[in-house]
TIDRENLO-38573 format. One line per 2 residues: number of its first residue (from 1); their letters; for each residue x negated, y, z of C-alpha. Coordinates in nm, 2 decimals. Each point is the difference from the previous one (the first is absolute). Layout:
! TIDRENLO-38573
NUM> A> X Y Z | ...;
END
This chain:
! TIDRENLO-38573
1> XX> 2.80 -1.09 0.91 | -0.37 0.08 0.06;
3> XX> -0.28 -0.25 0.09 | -0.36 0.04 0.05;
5> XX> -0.22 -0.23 -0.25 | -0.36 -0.06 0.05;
7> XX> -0.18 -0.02 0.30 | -0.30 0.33 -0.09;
9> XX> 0.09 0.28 0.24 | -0.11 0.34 -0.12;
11> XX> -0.12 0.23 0.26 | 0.17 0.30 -0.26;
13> XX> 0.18 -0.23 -0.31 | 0.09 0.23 -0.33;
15> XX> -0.01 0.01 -0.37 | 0.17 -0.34 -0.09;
17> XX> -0.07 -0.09 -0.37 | 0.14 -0.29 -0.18;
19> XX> -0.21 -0.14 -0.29 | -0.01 -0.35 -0.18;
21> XX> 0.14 -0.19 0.30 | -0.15 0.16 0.28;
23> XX> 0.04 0.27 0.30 | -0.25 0.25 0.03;
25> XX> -0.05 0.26 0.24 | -0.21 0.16 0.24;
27> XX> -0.13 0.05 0.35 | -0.07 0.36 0.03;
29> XX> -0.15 0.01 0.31 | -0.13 -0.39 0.00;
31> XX> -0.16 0.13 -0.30 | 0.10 -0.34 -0.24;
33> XX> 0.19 -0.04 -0.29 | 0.24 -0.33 0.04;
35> XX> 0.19 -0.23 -0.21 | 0.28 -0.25 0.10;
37> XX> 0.09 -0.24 -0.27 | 0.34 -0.08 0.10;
39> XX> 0.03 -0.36 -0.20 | -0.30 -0.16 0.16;
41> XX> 0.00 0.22 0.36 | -0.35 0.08 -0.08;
43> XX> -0.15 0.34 0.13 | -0.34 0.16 -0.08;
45> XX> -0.13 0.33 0.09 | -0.33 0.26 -0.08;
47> XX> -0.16 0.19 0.24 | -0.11 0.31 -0.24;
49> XX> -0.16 0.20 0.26 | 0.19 0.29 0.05;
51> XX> 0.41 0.12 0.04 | 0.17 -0.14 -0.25;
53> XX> 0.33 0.15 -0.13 | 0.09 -0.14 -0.32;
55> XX> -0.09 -0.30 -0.21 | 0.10 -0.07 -0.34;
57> XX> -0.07 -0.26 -0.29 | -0.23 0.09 -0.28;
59> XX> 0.08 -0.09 -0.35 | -0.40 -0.12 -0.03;
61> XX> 0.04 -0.23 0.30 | -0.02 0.07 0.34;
63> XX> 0.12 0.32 0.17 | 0.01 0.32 0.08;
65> XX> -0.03 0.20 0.37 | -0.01 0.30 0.13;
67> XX> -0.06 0.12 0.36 | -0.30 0.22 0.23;
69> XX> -0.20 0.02 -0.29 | 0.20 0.01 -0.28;
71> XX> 0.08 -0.18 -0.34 | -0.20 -0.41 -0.06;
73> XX> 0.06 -0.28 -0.16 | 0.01 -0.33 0.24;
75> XX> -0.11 -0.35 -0.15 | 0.21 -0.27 0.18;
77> XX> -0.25 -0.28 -0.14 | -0.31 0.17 0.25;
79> XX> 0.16 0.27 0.18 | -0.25 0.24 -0.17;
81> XX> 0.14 0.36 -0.02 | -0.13 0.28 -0.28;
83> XX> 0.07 0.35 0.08 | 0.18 0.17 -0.29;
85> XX> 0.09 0.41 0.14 | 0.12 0.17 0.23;
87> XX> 0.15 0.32 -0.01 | -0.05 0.15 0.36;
89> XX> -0.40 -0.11 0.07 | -0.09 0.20 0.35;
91> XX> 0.23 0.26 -0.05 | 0.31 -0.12 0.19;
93> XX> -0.17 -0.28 0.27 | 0.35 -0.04 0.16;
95> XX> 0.18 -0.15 -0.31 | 0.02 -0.26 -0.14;
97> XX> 0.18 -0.20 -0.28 | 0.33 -0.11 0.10;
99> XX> 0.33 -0.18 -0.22 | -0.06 -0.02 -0.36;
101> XX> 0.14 -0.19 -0.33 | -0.07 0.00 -0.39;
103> XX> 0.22 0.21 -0.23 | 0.17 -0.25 -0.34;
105> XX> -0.34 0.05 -0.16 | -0.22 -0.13 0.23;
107> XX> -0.14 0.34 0.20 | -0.02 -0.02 0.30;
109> XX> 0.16 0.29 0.25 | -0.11 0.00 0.35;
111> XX> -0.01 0.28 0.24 | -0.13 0.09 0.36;
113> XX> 0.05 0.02 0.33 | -0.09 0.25 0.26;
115> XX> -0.08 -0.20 0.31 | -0.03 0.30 0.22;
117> XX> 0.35 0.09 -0.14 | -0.08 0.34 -0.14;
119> XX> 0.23 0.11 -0.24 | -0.03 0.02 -0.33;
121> XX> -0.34 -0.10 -0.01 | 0.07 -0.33 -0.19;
123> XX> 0.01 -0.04 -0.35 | 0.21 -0.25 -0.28;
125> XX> -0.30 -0.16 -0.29 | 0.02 -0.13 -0.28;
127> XX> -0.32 -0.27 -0.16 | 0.02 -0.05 -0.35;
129> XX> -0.09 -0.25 -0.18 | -0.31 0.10 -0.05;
131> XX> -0.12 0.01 0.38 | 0.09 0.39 -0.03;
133> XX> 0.17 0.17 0.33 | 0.27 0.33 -0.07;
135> XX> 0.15 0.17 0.27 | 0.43 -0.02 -0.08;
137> XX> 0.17 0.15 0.32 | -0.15 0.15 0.29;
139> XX> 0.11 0.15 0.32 | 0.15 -0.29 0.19;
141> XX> -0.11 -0.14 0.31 | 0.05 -0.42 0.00;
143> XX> 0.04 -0.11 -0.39 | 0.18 -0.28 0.02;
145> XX> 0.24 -0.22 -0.17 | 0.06 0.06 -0.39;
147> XX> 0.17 -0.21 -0.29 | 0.17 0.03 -0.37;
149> XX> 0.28 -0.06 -0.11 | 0.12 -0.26 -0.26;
151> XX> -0.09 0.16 -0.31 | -0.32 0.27 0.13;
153> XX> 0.15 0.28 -0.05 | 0.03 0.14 0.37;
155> XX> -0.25 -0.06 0.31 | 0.12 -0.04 0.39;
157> XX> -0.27 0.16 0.28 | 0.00 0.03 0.34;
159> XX> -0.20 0.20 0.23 | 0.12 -0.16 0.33;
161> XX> -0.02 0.31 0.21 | 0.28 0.22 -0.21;
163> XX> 0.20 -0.31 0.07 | 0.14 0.06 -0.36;
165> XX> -0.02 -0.21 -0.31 | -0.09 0.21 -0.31;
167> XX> 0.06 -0.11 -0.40 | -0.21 0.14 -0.30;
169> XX> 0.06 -0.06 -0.36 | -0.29 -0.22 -0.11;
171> XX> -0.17 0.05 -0.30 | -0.14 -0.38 -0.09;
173> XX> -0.20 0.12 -0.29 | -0.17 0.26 0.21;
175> XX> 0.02 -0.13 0.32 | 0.10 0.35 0.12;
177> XX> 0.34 0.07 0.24 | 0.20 0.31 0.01;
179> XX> 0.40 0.15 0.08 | -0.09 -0.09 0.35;
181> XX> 0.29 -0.04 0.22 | 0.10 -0.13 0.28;
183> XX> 0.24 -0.35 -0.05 | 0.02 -0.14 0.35;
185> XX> 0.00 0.21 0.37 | -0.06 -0.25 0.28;
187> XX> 0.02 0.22 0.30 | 0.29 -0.14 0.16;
189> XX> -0.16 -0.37 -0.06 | -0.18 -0.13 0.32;
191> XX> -0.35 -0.05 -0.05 | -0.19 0.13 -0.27;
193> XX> -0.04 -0.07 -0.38 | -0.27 -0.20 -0.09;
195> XX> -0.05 -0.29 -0.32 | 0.26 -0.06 -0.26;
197> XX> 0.04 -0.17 -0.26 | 0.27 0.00 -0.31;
199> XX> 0.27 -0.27 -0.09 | 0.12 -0.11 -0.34;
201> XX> 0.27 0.29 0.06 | -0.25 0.28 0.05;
203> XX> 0.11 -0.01 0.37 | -0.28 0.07 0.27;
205> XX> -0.08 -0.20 0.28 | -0.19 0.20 0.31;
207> XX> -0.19 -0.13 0.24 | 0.05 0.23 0.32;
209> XX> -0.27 -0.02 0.24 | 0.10 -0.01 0.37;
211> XX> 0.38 -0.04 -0.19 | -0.06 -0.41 0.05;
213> XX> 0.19 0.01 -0.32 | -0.01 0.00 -0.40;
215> XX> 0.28 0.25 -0.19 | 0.14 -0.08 -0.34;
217> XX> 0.11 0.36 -0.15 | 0.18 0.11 -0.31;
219> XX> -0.24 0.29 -0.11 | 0.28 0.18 -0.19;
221> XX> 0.21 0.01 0.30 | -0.22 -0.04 0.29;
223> XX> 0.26 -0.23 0.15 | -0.16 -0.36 0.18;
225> XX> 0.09 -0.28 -0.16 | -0.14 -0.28 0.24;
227> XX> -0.20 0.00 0.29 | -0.22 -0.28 0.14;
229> XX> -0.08 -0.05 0.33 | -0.30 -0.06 0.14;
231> XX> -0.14 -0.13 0.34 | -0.34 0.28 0.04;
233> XX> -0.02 0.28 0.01 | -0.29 0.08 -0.24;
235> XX> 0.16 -0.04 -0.37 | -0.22 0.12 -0.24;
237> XX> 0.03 -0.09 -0.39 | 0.17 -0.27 -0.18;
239> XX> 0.02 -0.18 -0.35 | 0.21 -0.23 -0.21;
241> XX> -0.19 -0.37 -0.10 | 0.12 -0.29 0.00;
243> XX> 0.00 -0.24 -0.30 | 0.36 0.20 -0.09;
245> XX> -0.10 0.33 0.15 | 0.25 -0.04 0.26;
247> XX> -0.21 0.00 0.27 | -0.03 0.34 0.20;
249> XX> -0.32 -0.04 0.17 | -0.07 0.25 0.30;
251> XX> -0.34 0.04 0.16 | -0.01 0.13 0.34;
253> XX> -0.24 0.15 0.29 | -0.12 0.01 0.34;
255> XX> 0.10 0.29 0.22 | -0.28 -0.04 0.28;
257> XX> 0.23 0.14 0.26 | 0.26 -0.27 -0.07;
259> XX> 0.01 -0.33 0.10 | 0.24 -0.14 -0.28;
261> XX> -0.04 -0.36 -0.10 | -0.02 -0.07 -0.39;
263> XX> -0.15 0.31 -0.08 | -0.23 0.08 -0.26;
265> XX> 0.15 -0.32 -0.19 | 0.16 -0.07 -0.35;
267> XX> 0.34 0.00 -0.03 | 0.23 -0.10 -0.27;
269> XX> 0.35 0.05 -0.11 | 0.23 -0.08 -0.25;
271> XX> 0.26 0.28 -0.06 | 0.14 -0.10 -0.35;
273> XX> -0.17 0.24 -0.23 | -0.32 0.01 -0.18;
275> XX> -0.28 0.16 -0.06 | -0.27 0.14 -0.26;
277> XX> -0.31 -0.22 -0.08 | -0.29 0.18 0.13;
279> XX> -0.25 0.23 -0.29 | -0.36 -0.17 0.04;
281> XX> -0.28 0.33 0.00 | -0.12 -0.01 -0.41;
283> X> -0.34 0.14 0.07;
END
């Protein structure tokens, strides 16, 4: 059973992030990054200016986004934002960042988006620790959703357009992937692959955008374990929280073309698994 929670509506929801007893996520095209503390019902949000396509916590305090202009840090207490890079200044004007998360260390990996769709013109980042930006996998189109698995040693990516789900050993020490291949083929899934996130098992849930659903798959065997239903169309990421990490939160968006009611809300689920606390960004 799904339910929506929290009244916010997102005009594009994504990036769900769980950290000390919160929600966070963004509004990519309303340009906020929002909370939803699900114990008191509070919600709070941050208007930052520009697309927004990821947030994450900051072990210093505060958080990290990325979007138009690239990498900054966001200070919840003012709003303030301070620009830290970005690795495409001028040169690509039709990207911009899209889905990102931080590796067991604390780095954060976040990749971009062609908006104009052209292929392979999008590129998968990593930002140290130390505010620097390296370029790990290029060629893809719409970087999406990405996780680890249990003990760091492997990495899950999607570039939404291949409609396939591809798994790199990960190097933790490093922070460097490699024996690309390709774990999970989608194609014959309605809707396309979006956000995911990784249970206590090392199973991956997918968001699929215009799927109105969330997958739960084995990666060893690509077979679906659980599917939930949901009641729009525009499915986009989602996140385990939850005092228990039980919770699967899913953000959602707004097609403009389709009237649906309860879209670009917060859902939540409870499917009976759980997941991985979120890595805060160590810089």
């Amino acid at each position: 059973m799904v339910e929506a929670v929290g009244n916010n509506i997102s005009k594009w929801g994504e990036g769900p992030v769980w950290h000390a007893g919160v929600l966070y996520y963004v509004d990519i095209e309303g340009h906020r990054v929002c909370s939803f503390n699900p114990s008191t019902g509070e919600e709070k949000s941050w208007n930052v200016g520009e697309r927004v396509g990821l947030v994450v916590p900051r072990e210093k305090g505060g958080f990290v986004f990325a979007g138009d202009n690239g990498f900054s840090f966001l200070d919840p207490e003012t709003g303030g934002t301070t620009f830290i890079a970005d690795p495409e200044p001028d040169k690509k004007p039709d990207n911009r960042f899209n889905d990102g998360k931080c590796d067991p260390n604390g780095r954060l990996w976040a990749g971009t988006i062609s908006t104009v769709k052209k292929t392979g013109d999008a590129t998968l980042y990593c930002l140290d620790s130390e505010g620097t930006v390296t370029t790990k996998f290029s060629g893809v189109t719409n970087s999406n959703g990405l996780c680890w698995t249990r003990d760091g040693t492997g990495m899950y990516y999607i570039d939404t357009p291949t409609k396939k789900i591809r798994r790199f050993d990960f190097d933790a020490a490093k922070g460097e992937i490699s024996n690309e291949t390709i774990a999970i083929d989608t194609e014959a899934c309605e809707g396309s692959p979006d956000g995911m996130t990784i249970d206590e098992n090392d199973n991956l849930w997918v968001a699929f955008c215009r799927g109105s659903v969330v997958r739960c798959f084995d990666p060893k065997t690509a077979a679906v374990l659980d599917t939930i239903e949901l009641p729009v169309t525009g499915v986009t990421s989602c996140a385990f929280g939850g005092d228990d990490l039980g919770t699967l939160y899913i953000t959602t968006g707004i097609f403009p073309n389709l009237e649906e009611e309860g879209a670009g809300l917060i859902y939540a689920a409870r499917p009976g698994v759980k997941g991985m606390p979120s890595v805060p960004y160590a810089g």
